[in-house]
C-alpha positions in Angstrom: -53.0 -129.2 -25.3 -50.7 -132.1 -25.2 -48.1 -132.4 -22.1 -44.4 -132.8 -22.9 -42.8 -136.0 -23.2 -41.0 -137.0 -20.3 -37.0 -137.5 -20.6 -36.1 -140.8 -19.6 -34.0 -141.1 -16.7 -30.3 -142.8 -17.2 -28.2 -143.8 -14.4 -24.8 -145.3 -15.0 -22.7 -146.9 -12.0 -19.2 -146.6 -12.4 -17.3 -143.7 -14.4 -14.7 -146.3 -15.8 -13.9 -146.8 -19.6 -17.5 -147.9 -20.2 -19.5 -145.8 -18.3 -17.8 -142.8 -19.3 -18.0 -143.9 -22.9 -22.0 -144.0 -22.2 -21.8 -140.9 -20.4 -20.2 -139.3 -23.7 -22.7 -140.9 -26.1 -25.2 -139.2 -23.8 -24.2 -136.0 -23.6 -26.8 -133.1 -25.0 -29.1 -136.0 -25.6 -33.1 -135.7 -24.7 -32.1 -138.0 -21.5 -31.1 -137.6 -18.0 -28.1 -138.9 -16.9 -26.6 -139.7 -13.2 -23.5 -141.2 -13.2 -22.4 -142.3 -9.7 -19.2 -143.2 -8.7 -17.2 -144.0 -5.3 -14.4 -141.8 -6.7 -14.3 -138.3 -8.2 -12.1 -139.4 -10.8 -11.7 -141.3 -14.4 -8.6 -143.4 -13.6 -6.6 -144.3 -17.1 -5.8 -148.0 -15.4 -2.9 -149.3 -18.3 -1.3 -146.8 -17.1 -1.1 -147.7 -13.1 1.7 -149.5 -13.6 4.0 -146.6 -14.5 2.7 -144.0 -11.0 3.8 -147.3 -9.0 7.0 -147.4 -10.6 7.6 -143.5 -10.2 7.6 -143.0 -14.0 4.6 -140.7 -14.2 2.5 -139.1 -11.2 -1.3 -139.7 -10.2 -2.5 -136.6 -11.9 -1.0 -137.6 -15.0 -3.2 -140.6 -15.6 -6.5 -139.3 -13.9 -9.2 -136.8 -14.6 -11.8 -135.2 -12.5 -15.5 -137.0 -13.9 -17.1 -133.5 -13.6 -14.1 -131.8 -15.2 -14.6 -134.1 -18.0 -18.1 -134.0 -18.3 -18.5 -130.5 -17.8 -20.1 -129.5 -21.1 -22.8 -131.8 -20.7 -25.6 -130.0 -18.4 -27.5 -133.3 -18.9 -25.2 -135.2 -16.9 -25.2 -135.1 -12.8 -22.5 -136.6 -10.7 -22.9 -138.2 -7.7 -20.1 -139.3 -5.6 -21.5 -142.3 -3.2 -21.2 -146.4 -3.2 -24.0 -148.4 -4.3 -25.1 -150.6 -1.9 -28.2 -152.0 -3.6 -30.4 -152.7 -7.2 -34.5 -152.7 -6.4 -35.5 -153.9 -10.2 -38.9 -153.8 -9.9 -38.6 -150.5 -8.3 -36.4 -149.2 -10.7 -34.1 -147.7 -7.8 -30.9 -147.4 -7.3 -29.5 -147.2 -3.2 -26.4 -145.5 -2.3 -24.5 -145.5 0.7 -25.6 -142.1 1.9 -29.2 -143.3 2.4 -30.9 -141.9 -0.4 -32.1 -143.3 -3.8 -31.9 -142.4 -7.1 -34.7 -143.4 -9.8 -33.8 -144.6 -13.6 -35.6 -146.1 -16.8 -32.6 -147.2 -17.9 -29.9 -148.7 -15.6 -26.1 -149.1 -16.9 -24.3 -151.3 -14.7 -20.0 -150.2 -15.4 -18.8 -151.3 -11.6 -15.4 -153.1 -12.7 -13.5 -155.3 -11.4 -11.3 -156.0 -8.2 -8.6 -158.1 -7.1 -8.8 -161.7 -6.9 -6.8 -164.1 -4.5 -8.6 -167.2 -5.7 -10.0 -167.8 -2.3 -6.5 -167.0 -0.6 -8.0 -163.0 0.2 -5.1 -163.2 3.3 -2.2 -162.7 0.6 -3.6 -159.1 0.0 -1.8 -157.8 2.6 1.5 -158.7 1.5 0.7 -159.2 -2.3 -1.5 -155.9 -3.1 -3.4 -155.8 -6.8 -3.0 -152.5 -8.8 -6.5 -151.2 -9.3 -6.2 -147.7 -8.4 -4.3 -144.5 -7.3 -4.2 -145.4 -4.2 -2.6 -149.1 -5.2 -0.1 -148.0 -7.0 0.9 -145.0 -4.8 1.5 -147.8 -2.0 3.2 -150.2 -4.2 5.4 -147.5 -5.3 6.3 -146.1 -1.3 7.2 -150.1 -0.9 9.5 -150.5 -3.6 11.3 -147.0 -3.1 11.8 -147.9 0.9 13.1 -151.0 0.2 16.0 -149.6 -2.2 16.4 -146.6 0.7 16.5 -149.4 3.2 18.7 -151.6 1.3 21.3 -148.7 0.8 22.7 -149.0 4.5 21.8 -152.8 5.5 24.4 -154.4 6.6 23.1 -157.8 6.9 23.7 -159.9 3.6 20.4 -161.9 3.4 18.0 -159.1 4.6 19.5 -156.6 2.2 19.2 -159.5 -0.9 15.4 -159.8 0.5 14.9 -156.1 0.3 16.3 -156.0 -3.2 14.1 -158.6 -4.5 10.8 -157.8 -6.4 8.4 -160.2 -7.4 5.4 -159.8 -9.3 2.7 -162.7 -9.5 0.8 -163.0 -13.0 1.8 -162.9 -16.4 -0.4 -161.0 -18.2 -0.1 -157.7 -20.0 -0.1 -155.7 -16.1 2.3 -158.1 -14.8 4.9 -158.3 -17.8 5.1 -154.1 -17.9 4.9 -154.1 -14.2 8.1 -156.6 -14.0 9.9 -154.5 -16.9 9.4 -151.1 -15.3 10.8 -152.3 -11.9 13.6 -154.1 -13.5 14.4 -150.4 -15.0 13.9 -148.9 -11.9 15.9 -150.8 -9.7 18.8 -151.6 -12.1 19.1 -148.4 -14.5 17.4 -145.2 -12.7 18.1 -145.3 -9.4 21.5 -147.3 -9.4 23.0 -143.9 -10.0 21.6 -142.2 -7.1 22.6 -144.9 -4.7 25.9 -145.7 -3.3 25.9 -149.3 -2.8 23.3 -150.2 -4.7 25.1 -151.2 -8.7 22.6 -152.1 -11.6 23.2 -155.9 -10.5 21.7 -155.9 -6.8 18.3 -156.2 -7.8 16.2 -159.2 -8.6 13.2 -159.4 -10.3 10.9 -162.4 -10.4 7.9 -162.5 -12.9 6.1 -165.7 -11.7 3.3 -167.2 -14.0 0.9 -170.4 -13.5 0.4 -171.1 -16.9 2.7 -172.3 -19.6 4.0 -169.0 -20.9 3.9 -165.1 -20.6 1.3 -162.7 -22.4 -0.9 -165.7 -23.3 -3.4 -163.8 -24.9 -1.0 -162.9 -27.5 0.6 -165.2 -30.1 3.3 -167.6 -29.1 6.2 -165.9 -31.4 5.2 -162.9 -29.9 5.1 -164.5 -26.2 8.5 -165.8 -26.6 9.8 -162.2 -27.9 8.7 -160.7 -24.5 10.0 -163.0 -22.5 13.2 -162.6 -24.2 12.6 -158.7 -23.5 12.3 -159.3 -20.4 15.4 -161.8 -20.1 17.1 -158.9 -21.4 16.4 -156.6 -18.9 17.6 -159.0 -16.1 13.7 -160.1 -15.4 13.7 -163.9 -14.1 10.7 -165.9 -15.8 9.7 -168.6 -14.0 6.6 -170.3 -15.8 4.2 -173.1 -14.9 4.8 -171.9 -11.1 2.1 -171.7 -9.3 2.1 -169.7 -5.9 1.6 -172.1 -2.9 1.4 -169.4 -0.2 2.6 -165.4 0.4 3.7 -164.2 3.7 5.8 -161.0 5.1 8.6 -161.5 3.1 8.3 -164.6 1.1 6.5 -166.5 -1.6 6.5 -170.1 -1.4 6.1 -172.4 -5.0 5.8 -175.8 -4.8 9.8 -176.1 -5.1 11.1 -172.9 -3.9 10.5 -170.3 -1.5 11.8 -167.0 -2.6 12.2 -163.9 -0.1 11.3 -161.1 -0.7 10.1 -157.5 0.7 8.2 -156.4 -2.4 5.5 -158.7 -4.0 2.8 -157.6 -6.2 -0.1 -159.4 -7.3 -1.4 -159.4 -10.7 -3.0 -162.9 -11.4 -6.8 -162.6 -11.4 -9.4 -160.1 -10.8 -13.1 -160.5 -9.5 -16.0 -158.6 -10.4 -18.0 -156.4 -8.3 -20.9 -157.1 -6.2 -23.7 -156.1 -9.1 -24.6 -159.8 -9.9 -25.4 -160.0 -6.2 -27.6 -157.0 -6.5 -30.5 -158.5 -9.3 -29.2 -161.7 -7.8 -28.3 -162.4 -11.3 -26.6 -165.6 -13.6 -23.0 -165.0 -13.4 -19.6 -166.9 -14.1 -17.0 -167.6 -11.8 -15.4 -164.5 -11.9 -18.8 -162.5 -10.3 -19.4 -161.3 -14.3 -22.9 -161.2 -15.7 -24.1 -163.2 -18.5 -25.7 -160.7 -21.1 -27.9 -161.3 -23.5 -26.2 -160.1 -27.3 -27.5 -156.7 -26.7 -25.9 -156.5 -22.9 -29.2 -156.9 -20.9 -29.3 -158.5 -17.9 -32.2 -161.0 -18.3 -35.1 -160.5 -16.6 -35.2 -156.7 -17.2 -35.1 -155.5 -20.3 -33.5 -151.9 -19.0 -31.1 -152.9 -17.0 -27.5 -153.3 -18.8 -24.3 -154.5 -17.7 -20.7 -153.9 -19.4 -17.2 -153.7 -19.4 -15.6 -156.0 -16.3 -18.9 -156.4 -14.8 -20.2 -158.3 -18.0 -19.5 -161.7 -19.6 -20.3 -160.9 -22.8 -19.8 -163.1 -26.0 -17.5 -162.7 -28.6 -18.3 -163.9 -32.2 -16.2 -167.0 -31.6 -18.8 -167.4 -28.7 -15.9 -166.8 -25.9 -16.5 -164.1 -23.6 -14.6 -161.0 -24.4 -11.6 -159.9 -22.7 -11.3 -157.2 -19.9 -9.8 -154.5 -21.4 -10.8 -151.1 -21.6 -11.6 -151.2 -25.8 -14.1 -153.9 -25.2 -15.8 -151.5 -22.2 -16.1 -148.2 -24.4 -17.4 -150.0 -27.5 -20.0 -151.0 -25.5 -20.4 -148.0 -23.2 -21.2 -146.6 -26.5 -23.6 -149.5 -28.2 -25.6 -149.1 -25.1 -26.0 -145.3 -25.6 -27.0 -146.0 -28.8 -29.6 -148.6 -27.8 -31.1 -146.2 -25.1 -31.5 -143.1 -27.8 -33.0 -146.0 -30.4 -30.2 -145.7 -33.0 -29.4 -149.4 -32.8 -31.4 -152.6 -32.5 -28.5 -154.9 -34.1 -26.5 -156.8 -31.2 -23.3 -155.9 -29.6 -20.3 -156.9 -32.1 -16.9 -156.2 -30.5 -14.6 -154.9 -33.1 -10.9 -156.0 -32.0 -7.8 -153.5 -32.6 -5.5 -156.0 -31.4 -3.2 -156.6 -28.1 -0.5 -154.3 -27.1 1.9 -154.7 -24.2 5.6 -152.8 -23.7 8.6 -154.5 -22.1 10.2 -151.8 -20.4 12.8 -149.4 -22.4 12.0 -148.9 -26.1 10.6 -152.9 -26.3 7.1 -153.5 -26.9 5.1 -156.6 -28.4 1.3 -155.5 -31.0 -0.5 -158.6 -32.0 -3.2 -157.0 -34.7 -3.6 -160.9 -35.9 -1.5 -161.6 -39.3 0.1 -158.5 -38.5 2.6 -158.8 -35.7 5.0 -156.2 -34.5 7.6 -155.9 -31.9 11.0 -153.9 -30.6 11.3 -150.3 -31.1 8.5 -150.0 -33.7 6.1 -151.4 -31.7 7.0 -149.2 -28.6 6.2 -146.1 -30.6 2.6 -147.3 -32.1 2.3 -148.2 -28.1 3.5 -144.8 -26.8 1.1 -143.0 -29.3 -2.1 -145.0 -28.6 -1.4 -144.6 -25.2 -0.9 -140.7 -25.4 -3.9 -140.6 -27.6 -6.4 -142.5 -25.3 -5.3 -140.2 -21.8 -8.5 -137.9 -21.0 -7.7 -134.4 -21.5 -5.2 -132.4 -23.4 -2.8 -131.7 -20.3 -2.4 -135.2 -19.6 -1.6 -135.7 -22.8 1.2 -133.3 -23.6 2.4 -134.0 -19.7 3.0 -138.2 -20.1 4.6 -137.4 -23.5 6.9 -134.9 -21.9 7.7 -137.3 -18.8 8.2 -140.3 -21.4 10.5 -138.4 -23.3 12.8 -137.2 -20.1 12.7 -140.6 -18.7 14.1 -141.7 -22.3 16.8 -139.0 -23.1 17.6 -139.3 -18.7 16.6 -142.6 -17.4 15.5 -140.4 -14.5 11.8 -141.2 -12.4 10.5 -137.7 -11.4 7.9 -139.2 -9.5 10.3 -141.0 -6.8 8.6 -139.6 -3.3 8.3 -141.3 -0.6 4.8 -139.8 1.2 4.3 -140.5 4.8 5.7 -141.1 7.6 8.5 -144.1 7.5 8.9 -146.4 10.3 11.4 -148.1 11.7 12.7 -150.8 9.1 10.5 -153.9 10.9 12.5 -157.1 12.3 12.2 -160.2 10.4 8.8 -161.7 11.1 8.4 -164.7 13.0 6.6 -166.8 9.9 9.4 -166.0 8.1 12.1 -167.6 10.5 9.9 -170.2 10.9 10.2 -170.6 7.0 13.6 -171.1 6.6 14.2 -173.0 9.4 12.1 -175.5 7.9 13.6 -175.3 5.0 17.3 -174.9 5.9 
């Protein structure tokens, strides 16, 4: 009588883009899957942005993982942190204490923010990784425009209405665009004292121009976008130092209540773990069918994987590149692929506020109204779960028809309006 032939045992860290993709793949398969995740929730990230500008709340942009993986009885959930890889163990630690066994290891952990060796400007410069990001970005902006309603004081209250966001990139260009709405168009009604001029908005980038993935026509269309909606550009500025209330370039020191990082992210800790080659962003080389040399089940994808492109340059962080290959690597555990991983690019998309949007799909460039539609829809499309779906479209289509944020609350309790730090005098009487 011959035994049955044992399932292999998949465990996937991270429920992200990737490891959700994988998860999918997986599902009702002859395998075992654990995915295990810090939070309970898929977050759809391009969409942070808009929760921390009050266009859309959390729930509309996040799903429960075992909501969404509930018709897979193959698939366990575990919420806990891994704290540790033993290889030739083929172990997984967690936080809790315990352990979970694998054959095959997916390594989906993401990425965080990166300060470039300055981590003390988190405090007054946070990233937008998750809800909880963007929930306190957004009770930051809205106090400043409640606090800048009844200050009396001319240079505090032009402090409090300046925003400044730090990076250039697709996150910081809609970031920049949606506060620039915000602040001059939405809220200006509500507000007595506060007319659609009051605010400032400051997109700052170290490199020579915005959106520099994308083409240069189409880089100099958004920043002309952004000129339009009142957005100052400043470009080739590098940030010298952040503190409560300002942000010094090398020529200007610019004050202001709100600042929001979005310059650089770093990769999670898992190189650390199988003490693995990595690049300077904590992202591990792969081999072409995402291994992590030595071990030849162990995988690593999306943020936490530099992975080549066919040009030979890694490919980009975005959320396509981390499903296509959340998927290959399904495929490679169930045997249905041996070929290596070839990323196949839909393009660059990026929106500029109010009905503006830029789509570089290579000889086929688009941008204006046209191109906010193909981005509304693919951004629809892409949301996990049918509710969230029909929910952003409605909100999207009263924020159009209204210019109204339904998500403007305040959570918390709000504290005295703090006194100007001491730094920050310090600051401009060096500079007066």
């Amino acid at each position: 009588m011959t035994e049955p032939s044992k399932r292999d045992r998949v465990v996937i860290v991270g429920a992200g883009f990737g490891g959700l993709a994988a998860a999918k793949r997986l599902a009702r398969k002859p395998v075992d899957v654990t995915i295990i995740d810090r939070r309970n929730h898929h977050l759809f990230q391009p969409l942070l942005y808009q929760v921390a500008t009050a266009a859309l709340s959390p729930a509309d942009i996040a799903a429960p993982i075992r909501s969404i993986l509930s018709d897979a009885p193959n698939v366990r959930v575990v919420l806990d942190d891994v704290t540790a890889v033993e290889a030739e163990a083929n172990r997984v630690d967690l936080a809790s204490g315990t352990s979970v066994q694998y054959d095959w290891l997916v390594l989906a952990t993401g990425a965080r923010h990166s300060y470039f060796g300055r981590n003390e400007w988190a405090t007054n410069a946070p990233g937008l990784k998750s809800i909880e990001d963007a929930v306190a970005i957004r009770r930051k902006i809205l106090l400043a425009l409640e606090r800048a309603e009844t200050e009396t004081d001319r240079d505090r209250r032009r402090a409090l209405l300046t925003f400044v966001v730090i990076g250039a990139g697709p996150t910081g260009v809609e970031m920049a665009g949606a506060i620039a709405e915000l602040a001059r168009r939405a809220v200006s009604r509500d507000f007595r004292s506060i007319t659609p001029h009051c605010s400032r908005v400051i997109l700052i980038e170290a490199g020579p121009r915005v959106l520099p993935a994308f083409s240069a026509s189409l880089s100099q269309t958004a920043a002309n976008a952004l000129g339009d909606l009142g957005v100052e550009v400043r470009i080739g500025a590098p940030v010298r130092d952040i503190g409560a209330g300002y942000v010094q370039l090398s020529d200007e020191l610019i004050l202001a209540q709100t600042v929001v990082w979005a310059a650089g992210v770093q990769a999670s800790p898992a190189a650390d773990w199988l003490n693995a080659e990595h690049d300077t962003s904590g992202r591990i080389f792969v081999n072409p069918d995402l291994r992590v040399a030595p071990h030849d089940r162990i995988f690593a994808i999306g943020d936490t994987a530099n992975a080549a492109g066919s040009d030979r340059r890694a490919l980009p962080a975005v959320a396509p590149v981390a499903k296509q290959q959340g998927q290959y690597v399904a495929d490679v555990i169930l045997r249905r692929s041996r070929a290596p991983f070839a990323y196949r690019d839909y393009g660059n998309l990026a929106t500029i506020g109010r009905s503006k949007a830029v789509i570089d799909w290579g000889d086929l460039q688009l941008s204006g109204f046209t191109a906010w539609l193909i981005w509304s829809v693919a951004h629809i499309w892409f949301l996990v779960g049918f509710r969230s779906r029909i929910g952003v479209a409605i909100s999207w289509l009263w924020n159009y028809l209204t210019y109204q944020r339904s998500a403007r609350l305040i959570t918390g309790d709000i504290a005295p309006a703090p006194a100007k730090p001491q730094e920050l005098q310090a600051f401009e009487r060096k500079c007066a």
